[in-house]
Structures are given as structure tokens and as C-alpha cells.
C-alpha positions in Angstrom: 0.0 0.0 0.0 1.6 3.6 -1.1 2.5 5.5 1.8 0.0 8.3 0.5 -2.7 5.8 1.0 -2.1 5.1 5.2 -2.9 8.4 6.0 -6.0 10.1 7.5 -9.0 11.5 5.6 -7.4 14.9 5.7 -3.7 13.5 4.2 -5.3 11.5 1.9 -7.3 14.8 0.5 -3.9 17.1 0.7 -2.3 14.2 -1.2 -4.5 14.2 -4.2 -4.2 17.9 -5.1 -1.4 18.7 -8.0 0.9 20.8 -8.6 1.9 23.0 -12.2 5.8 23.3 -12.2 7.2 26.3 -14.1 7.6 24.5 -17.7 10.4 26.4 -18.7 12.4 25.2 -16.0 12.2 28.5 -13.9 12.6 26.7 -10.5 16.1 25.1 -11.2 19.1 25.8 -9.2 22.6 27.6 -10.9 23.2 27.0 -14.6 25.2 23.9 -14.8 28.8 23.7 -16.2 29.1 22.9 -19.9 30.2 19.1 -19.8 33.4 18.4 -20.5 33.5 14.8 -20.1 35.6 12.9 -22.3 34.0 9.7 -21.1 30.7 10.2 -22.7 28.1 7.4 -22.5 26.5 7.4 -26.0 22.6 7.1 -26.0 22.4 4.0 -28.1 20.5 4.1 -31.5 18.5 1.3 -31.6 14.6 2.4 -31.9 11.8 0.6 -30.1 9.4 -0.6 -32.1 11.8 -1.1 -35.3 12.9 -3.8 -36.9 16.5 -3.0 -37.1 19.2 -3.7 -34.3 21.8 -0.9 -34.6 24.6 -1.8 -32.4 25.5 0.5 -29.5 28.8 2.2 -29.3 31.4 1.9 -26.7 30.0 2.5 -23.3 32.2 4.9 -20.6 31.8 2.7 -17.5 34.6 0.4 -18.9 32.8 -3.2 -18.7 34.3 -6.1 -17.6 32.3 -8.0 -20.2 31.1 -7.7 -23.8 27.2 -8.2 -23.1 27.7 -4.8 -20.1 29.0 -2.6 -23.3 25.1 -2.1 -24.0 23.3 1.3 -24.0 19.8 1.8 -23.4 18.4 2.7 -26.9 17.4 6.2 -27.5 14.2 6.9 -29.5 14.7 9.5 -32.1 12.6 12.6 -32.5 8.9 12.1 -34.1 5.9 14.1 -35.0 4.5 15.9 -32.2 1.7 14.7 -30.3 -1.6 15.6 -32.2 -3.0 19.0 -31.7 -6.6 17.7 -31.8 -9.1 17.6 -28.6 -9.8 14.2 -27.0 -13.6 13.5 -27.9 -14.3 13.0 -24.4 -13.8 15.6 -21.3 -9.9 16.0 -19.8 -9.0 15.2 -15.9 -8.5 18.1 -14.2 -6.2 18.3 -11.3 -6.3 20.6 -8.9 -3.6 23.3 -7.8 -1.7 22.6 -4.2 -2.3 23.9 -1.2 1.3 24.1 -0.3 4.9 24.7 -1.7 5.6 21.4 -0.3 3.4 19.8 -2.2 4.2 21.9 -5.3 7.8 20.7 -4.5 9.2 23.9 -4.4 8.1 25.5 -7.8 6.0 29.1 -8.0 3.6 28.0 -10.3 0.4 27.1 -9.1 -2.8 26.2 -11.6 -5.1 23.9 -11.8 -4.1 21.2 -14.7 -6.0 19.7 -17.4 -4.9 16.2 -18.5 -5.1 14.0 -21.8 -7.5 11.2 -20.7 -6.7 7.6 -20.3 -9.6 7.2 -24.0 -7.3 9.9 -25.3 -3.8 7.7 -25.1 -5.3 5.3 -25.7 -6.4 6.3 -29.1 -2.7 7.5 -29.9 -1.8 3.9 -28.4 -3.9 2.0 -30.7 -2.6 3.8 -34.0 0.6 2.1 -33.8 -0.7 -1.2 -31.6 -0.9 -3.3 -34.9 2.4 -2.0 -37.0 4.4 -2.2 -34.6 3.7 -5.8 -33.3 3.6 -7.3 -37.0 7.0 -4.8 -37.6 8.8 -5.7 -34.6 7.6 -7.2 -31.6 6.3 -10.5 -32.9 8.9 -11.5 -35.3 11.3 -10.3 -32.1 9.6 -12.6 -29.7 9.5 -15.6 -31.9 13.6 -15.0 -32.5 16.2 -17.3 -31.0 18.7 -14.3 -30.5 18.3 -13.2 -26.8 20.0 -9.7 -28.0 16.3 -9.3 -29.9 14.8 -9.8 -26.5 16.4 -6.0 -24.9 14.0 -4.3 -27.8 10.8 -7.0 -27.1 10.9 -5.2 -23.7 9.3 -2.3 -24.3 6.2 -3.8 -26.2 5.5 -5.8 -23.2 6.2 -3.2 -20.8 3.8 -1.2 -23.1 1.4 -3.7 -23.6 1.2 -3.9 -19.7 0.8 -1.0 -19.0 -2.2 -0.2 -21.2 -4.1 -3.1 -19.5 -3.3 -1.3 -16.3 -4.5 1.7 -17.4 -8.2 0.2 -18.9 -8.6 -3.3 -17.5 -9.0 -4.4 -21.2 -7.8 -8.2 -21.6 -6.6 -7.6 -25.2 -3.9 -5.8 -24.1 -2.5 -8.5 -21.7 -3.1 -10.9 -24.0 -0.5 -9.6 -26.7 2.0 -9.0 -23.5 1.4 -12.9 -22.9 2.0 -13.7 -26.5 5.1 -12.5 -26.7 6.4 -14.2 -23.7 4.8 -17.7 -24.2 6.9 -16.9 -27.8 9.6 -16.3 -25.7 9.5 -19.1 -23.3 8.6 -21.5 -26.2 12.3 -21.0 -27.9 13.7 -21.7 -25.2 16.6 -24.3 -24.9 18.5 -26.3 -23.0 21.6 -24.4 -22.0 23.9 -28.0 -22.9 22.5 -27.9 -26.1 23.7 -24.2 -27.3 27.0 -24.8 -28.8 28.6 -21.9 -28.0 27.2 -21.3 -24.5 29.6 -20.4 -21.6 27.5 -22.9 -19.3 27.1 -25.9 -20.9 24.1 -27.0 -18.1 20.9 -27.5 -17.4 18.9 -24.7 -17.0 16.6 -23.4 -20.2 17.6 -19.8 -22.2 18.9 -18.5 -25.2 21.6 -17.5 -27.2 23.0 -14.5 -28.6 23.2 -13.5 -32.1 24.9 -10.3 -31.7 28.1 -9.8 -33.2 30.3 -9.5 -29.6 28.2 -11.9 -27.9 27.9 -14.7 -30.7 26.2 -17.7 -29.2 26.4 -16.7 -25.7 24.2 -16.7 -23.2 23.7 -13.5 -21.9 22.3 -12.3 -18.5 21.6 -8.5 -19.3 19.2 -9.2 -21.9 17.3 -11.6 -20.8 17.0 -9.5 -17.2 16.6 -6.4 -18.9 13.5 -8.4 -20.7 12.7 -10.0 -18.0 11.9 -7.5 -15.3 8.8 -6.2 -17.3 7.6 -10.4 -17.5 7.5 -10.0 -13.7 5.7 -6.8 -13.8 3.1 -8.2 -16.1 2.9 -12.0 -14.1 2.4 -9.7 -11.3 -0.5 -7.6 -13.1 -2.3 -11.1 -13.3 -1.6 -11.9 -9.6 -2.6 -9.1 -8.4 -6.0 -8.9 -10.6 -8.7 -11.0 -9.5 -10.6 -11.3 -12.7 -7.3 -12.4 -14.3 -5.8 -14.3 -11.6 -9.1 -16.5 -11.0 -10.0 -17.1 -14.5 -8.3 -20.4 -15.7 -7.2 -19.1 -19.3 -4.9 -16.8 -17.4 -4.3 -19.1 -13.9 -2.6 -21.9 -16.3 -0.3 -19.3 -18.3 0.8 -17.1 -15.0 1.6 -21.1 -13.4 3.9 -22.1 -16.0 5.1 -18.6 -16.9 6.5 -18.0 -13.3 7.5 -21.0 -12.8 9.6 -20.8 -16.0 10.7 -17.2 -14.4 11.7 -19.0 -10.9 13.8 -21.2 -12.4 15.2 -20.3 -15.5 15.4 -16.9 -15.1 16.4 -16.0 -11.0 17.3 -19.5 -10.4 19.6 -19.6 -13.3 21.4 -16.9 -12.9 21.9 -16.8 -9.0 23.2 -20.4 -8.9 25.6 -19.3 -11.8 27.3 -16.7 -9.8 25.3 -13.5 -8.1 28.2 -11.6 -7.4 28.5 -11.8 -11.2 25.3 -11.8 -13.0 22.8 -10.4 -10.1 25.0 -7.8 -8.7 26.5 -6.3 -11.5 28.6 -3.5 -12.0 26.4 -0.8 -12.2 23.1 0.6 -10.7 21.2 0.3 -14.1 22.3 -3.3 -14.4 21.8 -4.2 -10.6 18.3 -2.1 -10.8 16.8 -4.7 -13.2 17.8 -7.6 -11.0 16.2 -6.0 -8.1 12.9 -5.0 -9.8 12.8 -9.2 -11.0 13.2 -10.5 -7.0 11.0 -7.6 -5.4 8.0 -9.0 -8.4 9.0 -12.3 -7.4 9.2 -12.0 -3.5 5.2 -10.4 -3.8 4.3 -13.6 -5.7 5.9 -16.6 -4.6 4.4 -18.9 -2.1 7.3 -20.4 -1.3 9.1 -19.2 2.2 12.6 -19.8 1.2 12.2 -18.6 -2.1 10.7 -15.6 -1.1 13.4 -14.7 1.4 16.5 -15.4 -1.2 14.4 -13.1 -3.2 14.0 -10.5 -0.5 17.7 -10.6 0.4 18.7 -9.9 -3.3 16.0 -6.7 -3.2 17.6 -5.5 -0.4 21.4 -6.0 -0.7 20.8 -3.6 -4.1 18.8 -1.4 -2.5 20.6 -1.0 0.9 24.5 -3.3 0.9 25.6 -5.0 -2.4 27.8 -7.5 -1.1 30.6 -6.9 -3.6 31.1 -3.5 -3.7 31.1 -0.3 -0.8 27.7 1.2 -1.9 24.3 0.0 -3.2 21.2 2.0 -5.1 20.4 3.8 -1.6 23.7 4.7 -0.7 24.1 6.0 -4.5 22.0 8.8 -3.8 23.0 12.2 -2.8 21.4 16.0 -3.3 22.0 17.2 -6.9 24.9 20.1 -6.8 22.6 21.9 -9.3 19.1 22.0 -7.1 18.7 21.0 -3.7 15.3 19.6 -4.3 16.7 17.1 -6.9 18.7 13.8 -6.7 22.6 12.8 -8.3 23.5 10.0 -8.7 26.4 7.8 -10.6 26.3 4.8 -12.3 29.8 3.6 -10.8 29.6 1.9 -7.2 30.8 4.4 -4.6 31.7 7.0 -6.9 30.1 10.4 -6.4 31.8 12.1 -9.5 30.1 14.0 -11.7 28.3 14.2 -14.5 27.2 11.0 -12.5 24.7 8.6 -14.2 23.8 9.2 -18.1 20.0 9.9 -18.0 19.4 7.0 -21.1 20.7 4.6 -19.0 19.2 6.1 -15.7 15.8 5.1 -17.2 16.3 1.4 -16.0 16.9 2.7 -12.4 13.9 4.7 -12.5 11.7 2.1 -14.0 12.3 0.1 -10.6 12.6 2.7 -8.4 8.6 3.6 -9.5 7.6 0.2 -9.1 9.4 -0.4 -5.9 7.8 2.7 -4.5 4.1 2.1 -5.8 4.4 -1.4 -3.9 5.4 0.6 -0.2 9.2 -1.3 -0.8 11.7 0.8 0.7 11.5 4.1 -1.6 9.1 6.5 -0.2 7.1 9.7 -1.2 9.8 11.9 -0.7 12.6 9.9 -2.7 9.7 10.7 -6.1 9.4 13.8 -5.2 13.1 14.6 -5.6 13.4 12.2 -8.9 10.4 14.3 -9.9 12.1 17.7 -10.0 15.8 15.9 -11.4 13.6 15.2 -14.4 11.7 18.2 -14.4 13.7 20.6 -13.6 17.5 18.9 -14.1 17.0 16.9 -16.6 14.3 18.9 -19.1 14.6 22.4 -17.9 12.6 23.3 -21.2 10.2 21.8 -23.9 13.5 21.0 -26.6 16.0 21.1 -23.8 17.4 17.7 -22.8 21.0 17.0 -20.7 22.9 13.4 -21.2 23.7 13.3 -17.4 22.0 13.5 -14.1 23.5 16.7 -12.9 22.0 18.6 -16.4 25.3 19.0 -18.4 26.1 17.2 -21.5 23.2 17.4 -24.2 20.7 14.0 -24.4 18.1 12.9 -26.5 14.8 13.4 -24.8 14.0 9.5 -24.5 12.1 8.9 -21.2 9.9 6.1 -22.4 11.7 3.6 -20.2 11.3 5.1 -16.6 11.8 8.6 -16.2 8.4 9.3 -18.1 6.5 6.9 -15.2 7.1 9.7 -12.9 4.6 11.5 -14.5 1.8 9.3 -12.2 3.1 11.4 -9.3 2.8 15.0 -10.6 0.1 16.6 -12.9 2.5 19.2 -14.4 5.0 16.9 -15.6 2.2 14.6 -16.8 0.9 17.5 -18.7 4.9 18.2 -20.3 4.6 14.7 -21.6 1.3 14.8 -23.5 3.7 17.3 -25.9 7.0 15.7 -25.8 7.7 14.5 -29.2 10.6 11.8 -28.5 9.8 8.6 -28.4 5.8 8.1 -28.9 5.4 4.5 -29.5 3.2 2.3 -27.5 6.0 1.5 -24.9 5.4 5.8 -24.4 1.7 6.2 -24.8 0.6 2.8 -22.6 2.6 4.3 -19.8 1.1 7.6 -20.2 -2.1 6.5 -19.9 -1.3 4.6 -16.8 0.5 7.8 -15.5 -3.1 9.7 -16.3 -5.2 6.6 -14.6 -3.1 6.7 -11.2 -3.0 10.7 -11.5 -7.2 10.3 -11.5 -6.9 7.9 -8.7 -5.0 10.6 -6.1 -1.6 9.2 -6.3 0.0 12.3 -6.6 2.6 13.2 -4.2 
């Protein structure tokens, strides 16, 4: 239960009022210094929702294996978000009654919001193309590496069910994973594999990672399977019909084993706790979906312990996600961060790759597991006031130097469910709108109308 929800009457009425942030970025701290870094972490190129795998250049963290030289892909600009009113009546949000709650901006208006009907509209006019374009032929590949792009239509897909309880939505999420799961081999029988044993997966057909089996993207997959086997757990009508009881069964069963199982009996100080928060953040956003779903004592607290080691003491390094975390040295009411263990150096963490941390940080947070109110309400203000000061405006780092793409789709967008005026900055964002960006909006604008604003 959100934190938002166990207060009284009066809390719970304070909560649900929204705040307008200056959308020009008028409440940011001191002009950052141009970035200088010579270390750059490229946003990688490959677009959701395509059917062609660019691959990424060199990443600046200097991995200790091929598979962690992987960036996040970046979607590239597209046409702007249509102009034309929703056929049926906007949300409207209310101002707050407080600067707290308007976390620390001047602006105060009441908001009108694109409805849940009106993404889904926008969601639907790419829903076919690109599952026949890309996601299908993706999740019936053998190459795990085509498995990191299948992501985002099942996150997507997810997502939209969320947002309007309709089944067909889940059901093309669950498509692509049965494809997924139904490719699967036998890890002796890959002849390349590095394992040779008996757990099921895939192999890679990328060129650096030819024939191997490769934990970051199956995990970075993976973590939205959980989200969606825990969609059906958590939803009676799904959970307790049997169409839908007999798919999550072998689906998480197929998770438990061949996905946490797998990779924790293989070495976690290599492949769980890896060697940077975005890569860590997946594998604790898989064992938090698994430890609220497993019925099994001592698999739920192996689960629990992995959770909390990368939220709180990674057992092979000096920090963890928590102890990341610092006050931005741009604006006090926003968070910095870096991507290496223990180092507090900036520019800090590259803002494509610090999508992955978000995406479990929002989830994490929205099931009352360790990352409270106030943690969104300063992730809020890095993207909204650090991140995108202004509509075109976009920084490659954390700390607001460097200049980025504008690709949120992957977790810094799903911050908008906290906070009307960012929600509202979205609805005109023309970077990535695919389904992966509109499904998530329209859960952003359903949790907005149910008063989970902070």
C-alpha cells in the first residue's frame, strides 16, 4: 500500500491535489557547467518498435564483459503529439495547497490532462504496426539480444491493461512471452554457451556476444515479464480465471527457475549484482515482483535478500542504489547520482541509462518497498527541472550537463503518475511516442485520477 494511501481523511485529500511546475524550468538551481567529459556514454540508436538492431557504441563505465557494453536505446525525434481535442472531457487536477506539495516551484494552476480514452487512441494507432514490424517476429527470435527491444512492447502492452482493464492488451504482453519461453533451450544444447548445463535460455546473435548466453538481456526483458505475471496476480478477474491461472503457473515457474534460479546459482556476485546501478536495478525490480508472488518461504526470502542487498549493501562493492543517492549540486530539491559503485563524481549517471533505475525505483515505491514519497518527489524535480529544464532542452547526465536525447519512455516518463504538471509536459514531448510511451502515459493519467499524486 503507497505511503500516500495510510494516511488520515485529511492527508489523503492534501495528497490528491497537484501541482503546475514552471515549464520552462524557472525553478532550477545555478546554470550547470558545460560538460566536458571525455567519457561520454553514448545514448544508443536502436529504436523501439523497429525492426532493425543498430549496435551501440562503446560504453564509458569500462565493462568487464562484452554483453555490459550495451546502452539503453534512445528513440529519435517524431511528430509531435496531435494538436486535436480528446472526444471526451480531460481530468482536471487541482492546484496545491502548499509549496511542499508543489515541490518547491512558483507556479500554481489547476491542470487539465489528456485522458486515459485519449492515449489510448494515440496507443492504438501504432498497436498493430508495430507488433507485426517488430515485436512479434522479435519474440519468436532465437537471439536473446532481440529480447532487450521486445521489452518495451510488453512493458507497453502492460501498461495499457493497467491503465483500462482491457484483456486484449494483456493478451498480446502474454504472446510475446509464451513466444519467448517456447524458444527456449536447453543451455547443454547451445553450442557456443559459456555454461554448458541444465537450465533453459537463449543465445545470442549479436556480433560481440555470438552464441552466448547473456544475463543483461534476458534480465533487462525480463523485469517487465514480472511486472506483467504480477499484473495477473494481483487482478482478481485475471488471476481467478483459468485461461490466465494456467499461463501465469507455468510462466513463473519458468521465471523461478530459468530466469532467477539460473542466474543466481551461476554466480550473483557476477550476473545479479553487476557493475552498475542500471544493471543491478533490473535484478532487483525481477526479485521484489518475485518475493510479492511466490508462495514459497525460502524462495521468497532469497528473493528479499537480493531486493535489499541492491537497495541497501551490495555484497561486492562499498555502496548499493540507496547509498548512490545524494542532493544534486545543481538543485537541492533534486537527486545525483552515478552509475559507478561508490563513486560520487560527476556528471554521474547518463539519463538513457538512468531510465532502468527509474523504471524500478517507480515500481518499488508504488508497492510501499523501501522508496518512499519523498525519494519521487526529488526524482520528480531531477527530471523536471535537471534533466528537461525546457520543452527542446534535454541533458545526457543527471546533474544537467552534456546534451541528451529526450528518450524517457523507459522510466523517467512513469514519474509522471506522481505529478500533474510533468504529466501535462509529456502529453507534448515528441521523443519517443510509440506504444511503450503512450501505454505508460495512460497509466500515468489513470493513477493521477486515482490521487496518487505526491
Amino acid at each position: 500500500m503507497l505511503e500516500l494511501r495510510r494516511r488520515n481523511t485529511s492527508g489523503r485529500a492534501l495528497s490528491s491535489l497537484l501541482s503546475l511546475s514552471l515549464l520552462v524550468g524557472g525553478a532550477c538551481g545555478p546554470q550547470p557547467e558545460q560538460d566536458t567529459a571525455s567519457t561520454a556514454s553514448p545514448n544508443g540508436d536502436n529504436t523501439p518498435g523497429s525492426t532493425e538492431v543498430a549496435t551501440p557504441g562503446p560504453d564509458s563505465l569500462a565493462p568487464s564483459s562484452p554483453e555490459e557494453n550495451t546502452a539503453v536505446p534512445g528513440e529519435p525525434e517524431a511528430e509531435a503529439a496531435p494538436s486535436t481535442p480528446e472526444a471526451d472531457a480531460p481530468a482536471v487536477a487541482e492546484a496545491p495547497a502548499s509549496a511542499e506539495e508543489s515541490l518547491g516551484t512558483t507556479a500554481q494552476a489547476a491542470v487539465s490532462l489528456r485522458t486515459v480514452a485519449g492515449w489510448e487512441t494515440l496507443f492504438l494507432n501504432r498497436w498493430n504496426s508495430e507488433h507485426t514490424s517488430s515485436f512479434l517476429p522479435k519474440s519468436n527470435s532465437l537471439d536473446s539480444w532481440q529480447f532487450y527491444d521486445l521489452s518495451y512492447g510488453i512493458d507497453g502492452n502492460t501498461a495499457m491493461y493497467r491503465a483500462t482493464g482491457k484483456t486484449q492488451y494483456m493478451d498480446r504482453a502474454l504472446l510475446y512471452v509464451n513466444n519467448m519461453v517456447n524458444h527456449a533451450k536447453t543451455s547443454s544444447s547451445l553450442p557456443k554457451s559459456q555454461f554448458k548445463d541444465s537450465y533453459l535460455g537463449w543465445a545470442s546473435a549479436r556480433s560481440d556476444t555470438l552464441g552466448q548466453e547473456v544475463p543483461l538481456f534476458e534480465s533487462y526483458c525480463w523485469r517487465y515479464v514480472t511486472r506483467m505475471l504480477r499484473t495477473i496476480r494481483e487482478t482478481p478477474a485475471l488471476y481467478n480465471n483459468s485461461t490466465y491461472k494456467t499461463q501465469y503457473d507455468k510462466l513463473l515457474a519458468f521465471t523461478e527457475r530459468n530466469m532467477f534460479e539460473k542466474w543466481n546459482k551461476r554466480g550473483a556476485n557476477s550476473y545479479l549484482y553487476r557493475v552498475n546501478t542500471h544493471m543491478a536495478s533490473h535484478w532487483a525490480y525481477i526479485a521484489m515482483d518475485l518475493s510479492l508472488m511466490t508462495t514459497d518461504a525460502t524462495k521468497k526470502a532469497t528473493y528479499l535478500t537480493v531486493f535489499n542487498n541492491i537497495n541497501r549493501d551490495m555484497p561486492n562493492n562499498t555502496s548499493s542504489l540507496r547509498g548512490q543517492l545524494m542532493t544534486s549540486p545543481v538543485n537541492a530539491n533534486a537527486y545525483f547520482w552515478a552509475a559507478e559503485w561508490a563513486s560520487k563524481k560527476r556528471p554521474g549517471q547518463d539519463v538513457a541509462h538512468g531510465n532502468g533505475v527509474m523504471a524500478y525505483l517507480v515500481e518499488a515505491h508504488d508497492a510501499g518497498m523501501e522508496w518512499t514519497d519523498a525519494d519521487m518527489r526529488k526524482f520528480v524535480v531531477t527530471l523536471n527541472n535537471v534533466i528537461w529544464p525546457s520543452a527542446k532542452k534535454y541533458s545526457m547526465y543527471v546533474d544537467g550537463t552534456g546534451t541528451g536525447t529526450g528518450w524517457f519512455n523507459d522510466g523517467l516518463m512513469k514519474l509522471g503518475r506522481y505529478n500533474a504538471a510533468l504529466q501535462q509536459r509529456l502529453e507534448t514531448h515528441s521523443v519517443g511516442q510509440n506504444t511503450q510511451f503512450y501505454g505508460n502515459a495512460a497509466l500515468n493519467a489513470k493513477l493521477l485520477g486515482a490521487g496518487s499524486a505526491l
